[in-house]
C-alpha positions as CSV (number, residue, x, y, z in Angstrom):
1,X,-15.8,-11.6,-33.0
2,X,-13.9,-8.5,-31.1
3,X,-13.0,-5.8,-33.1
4,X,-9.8,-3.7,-31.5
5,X,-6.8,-1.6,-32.6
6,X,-3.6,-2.5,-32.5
7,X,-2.9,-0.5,-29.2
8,X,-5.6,-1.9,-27.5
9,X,-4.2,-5.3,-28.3
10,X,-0.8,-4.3,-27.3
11,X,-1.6,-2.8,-23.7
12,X,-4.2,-6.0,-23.4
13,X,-2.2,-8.6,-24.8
14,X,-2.6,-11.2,-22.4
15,X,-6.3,-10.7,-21.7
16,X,-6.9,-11.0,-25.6
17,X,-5.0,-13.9,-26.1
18,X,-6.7,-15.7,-22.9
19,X,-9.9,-14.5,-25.4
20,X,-8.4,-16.3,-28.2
21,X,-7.6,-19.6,-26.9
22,X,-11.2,-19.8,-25.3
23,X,-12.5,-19.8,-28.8
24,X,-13.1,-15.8,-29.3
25,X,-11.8,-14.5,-32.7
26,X,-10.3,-11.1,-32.4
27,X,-9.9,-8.8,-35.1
28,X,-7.5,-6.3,-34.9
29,X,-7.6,-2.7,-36.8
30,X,-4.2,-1.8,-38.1
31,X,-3.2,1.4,-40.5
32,X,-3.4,0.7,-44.8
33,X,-5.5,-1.9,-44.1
34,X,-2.7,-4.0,-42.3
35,X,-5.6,-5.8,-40.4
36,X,-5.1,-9.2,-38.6
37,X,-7.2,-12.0,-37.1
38,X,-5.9,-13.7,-33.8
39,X,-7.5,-17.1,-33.5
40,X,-7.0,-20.1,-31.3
41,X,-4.3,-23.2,-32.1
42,X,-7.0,-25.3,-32.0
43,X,-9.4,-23.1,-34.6
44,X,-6.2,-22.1,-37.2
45,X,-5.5,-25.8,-37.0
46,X,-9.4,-26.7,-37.6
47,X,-8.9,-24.3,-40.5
48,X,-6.0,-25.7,-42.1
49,X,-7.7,-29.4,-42.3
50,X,-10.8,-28.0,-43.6
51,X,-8.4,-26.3,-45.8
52,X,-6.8,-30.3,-47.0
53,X,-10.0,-32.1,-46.9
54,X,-10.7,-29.3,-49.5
55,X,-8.0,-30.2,-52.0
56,X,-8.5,-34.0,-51.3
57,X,-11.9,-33.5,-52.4
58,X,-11.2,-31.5,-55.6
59,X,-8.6,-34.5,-56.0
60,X,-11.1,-37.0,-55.8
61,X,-13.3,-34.9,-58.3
62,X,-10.7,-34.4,-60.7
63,X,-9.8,-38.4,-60.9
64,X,-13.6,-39.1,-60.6
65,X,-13.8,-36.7,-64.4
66,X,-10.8,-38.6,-65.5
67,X,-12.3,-42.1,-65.2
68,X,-15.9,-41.2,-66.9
69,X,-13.8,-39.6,-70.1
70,X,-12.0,-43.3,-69.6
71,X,-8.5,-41.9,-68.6
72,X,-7.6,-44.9,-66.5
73,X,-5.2,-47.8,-66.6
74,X,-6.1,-51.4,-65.1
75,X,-3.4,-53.0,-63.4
76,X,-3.4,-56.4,-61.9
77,X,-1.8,-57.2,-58.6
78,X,0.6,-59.6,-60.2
79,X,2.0,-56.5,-62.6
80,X,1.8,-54.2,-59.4
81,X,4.5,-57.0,-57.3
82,X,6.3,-57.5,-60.9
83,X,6.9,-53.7,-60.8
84,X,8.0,-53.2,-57.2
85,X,11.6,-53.4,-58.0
86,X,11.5,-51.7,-61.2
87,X,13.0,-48.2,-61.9
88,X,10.0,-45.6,-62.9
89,X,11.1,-45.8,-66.1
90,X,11.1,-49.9,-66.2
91,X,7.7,-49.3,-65.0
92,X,6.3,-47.4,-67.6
93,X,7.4,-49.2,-69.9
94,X,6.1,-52.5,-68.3
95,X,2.7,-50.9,-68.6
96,X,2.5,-49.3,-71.7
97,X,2.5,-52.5,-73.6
C-alpha cells in the first residue's frame, strides 16, 4: 500500500493510476478524514464478488437453519409443472392444501 495526499495524487495522477492497475493500492490523505483508496478494476471487481459469494453464503446458512427447525415444503415435480401456469396466488393456494 502507498500512502499520499491528495496533491501528490493530483500532480502524479497518471503515474499512480499506472500504480493502481498493476495491482498497487494507493491510499490517499484527504482533510476531515475525507480519505480514499484507488484500487485496480480487476481488484474492486475481486472485492465486489467476494462481497456476493458473502451474502450467498449467509443465504445458504439461513435456509440450511430453516430446514433443521423443519421450515420446508416438499413439492413434487408433477405439482411444480401443474403450477407453471398458475398466478402466485393460484400457486399458494395449490400448495397449501
Amino acid at each position: 500500500m502507498i500512502a499520499v495526499k491528495a496533491m501528490e495524487i493530483r500532480d502524479n495522477f497518471k503515474t499512480y493510476c499506472d500504480k493502481a492497475a498493476l495491482g498497487e493500492t494507493i491510499f490517499v490523505a484527504r482533510k476531515e478524514n475525507g480519505n480514499v483508496v484507488i484500487i485496480s478494476e480487476k481488484e474492486y471487481n475481486n472485492m465486489l464478488k467476494a462481497i456476493r459469494n458473502a451474502e450467498y453464503l449467509e443465504k445458504i446458512d439461513e435456509s440450511i437453519t430453516e430446514i433443521k427447525h423443519g421450515n420446508i415444503i416438499s413439492i413434487s415435480m408433477e405439482d411444480l409443472e401443474a403450477m407453471e401456469d398458475m398466478t402466485e396466488s393460484e400457486a399458494k393456494e395449490h400448495i397449501a392444501w
